[in-house]
C-alpha positions as CSV (number, residue, x, y, z in Angstrom):
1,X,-12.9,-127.7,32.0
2,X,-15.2,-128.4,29.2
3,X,-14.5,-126.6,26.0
4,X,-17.5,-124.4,26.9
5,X,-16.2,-123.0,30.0
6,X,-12.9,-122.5,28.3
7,X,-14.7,-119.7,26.1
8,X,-16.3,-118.4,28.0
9,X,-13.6,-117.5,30.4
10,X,-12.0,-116.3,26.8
11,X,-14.9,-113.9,27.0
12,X,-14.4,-112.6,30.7
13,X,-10.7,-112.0,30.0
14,X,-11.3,-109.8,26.9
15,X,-13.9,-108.0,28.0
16,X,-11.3,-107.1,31.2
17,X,-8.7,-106.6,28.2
18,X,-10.4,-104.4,26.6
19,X,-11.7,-102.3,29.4
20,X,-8.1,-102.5,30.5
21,X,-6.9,-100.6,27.1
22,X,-9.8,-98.6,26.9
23,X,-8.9,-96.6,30.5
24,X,-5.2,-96.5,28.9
25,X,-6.7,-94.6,26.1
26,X,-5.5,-97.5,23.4
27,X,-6.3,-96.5,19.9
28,X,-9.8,-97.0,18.1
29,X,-8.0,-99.9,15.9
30,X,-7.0,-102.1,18.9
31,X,-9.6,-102.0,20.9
32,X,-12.4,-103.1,17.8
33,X,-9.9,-106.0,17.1
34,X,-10.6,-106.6,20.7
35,X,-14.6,-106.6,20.6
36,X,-14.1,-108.6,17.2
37,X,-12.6,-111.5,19.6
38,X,-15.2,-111.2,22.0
39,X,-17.5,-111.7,19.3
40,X,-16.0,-115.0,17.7
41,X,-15.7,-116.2,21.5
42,X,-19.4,-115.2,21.9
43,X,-20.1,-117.1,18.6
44,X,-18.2,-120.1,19.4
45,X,-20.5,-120.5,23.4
46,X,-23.5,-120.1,21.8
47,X,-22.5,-123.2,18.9
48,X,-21.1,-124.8,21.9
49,X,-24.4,-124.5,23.8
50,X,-26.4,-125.0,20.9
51,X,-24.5,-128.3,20.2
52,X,-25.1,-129.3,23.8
53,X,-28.5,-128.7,24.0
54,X,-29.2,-130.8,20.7
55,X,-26.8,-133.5,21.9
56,X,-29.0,-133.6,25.1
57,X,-32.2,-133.6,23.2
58,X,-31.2,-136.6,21.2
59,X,-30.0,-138.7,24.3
């Protein structure tokens, strides 16, 4: 699994997380400490891809 993959499978298991706590009715706190991980995991793929792509590009 290339570091890639690995976040973005972070991002498919928060976004179920947080759907998860959102149905339990979790409070307002928890679940935007939840979207705030699945924005530093979003961050993080697109640096990743970003670094990929250049990396290609200079091959």
């Amino acid at each position: 699994m290339t570091p890639l993959e690995y976040m973005e499978s972070q991002v498919i298991k928060r976004r179920l997380n947080h759907d998860r706590e959102l149905a339990r009715g979790a409070p307002e706190e928890q679940l935007h400490n939840i979207r705030q991980k699945i924005g530093y995991y979003e961050a993080a793929c697109d640096a990743l891809r970003e670094q990929t792509e250049n990396h290609v590009e200079t091959d």
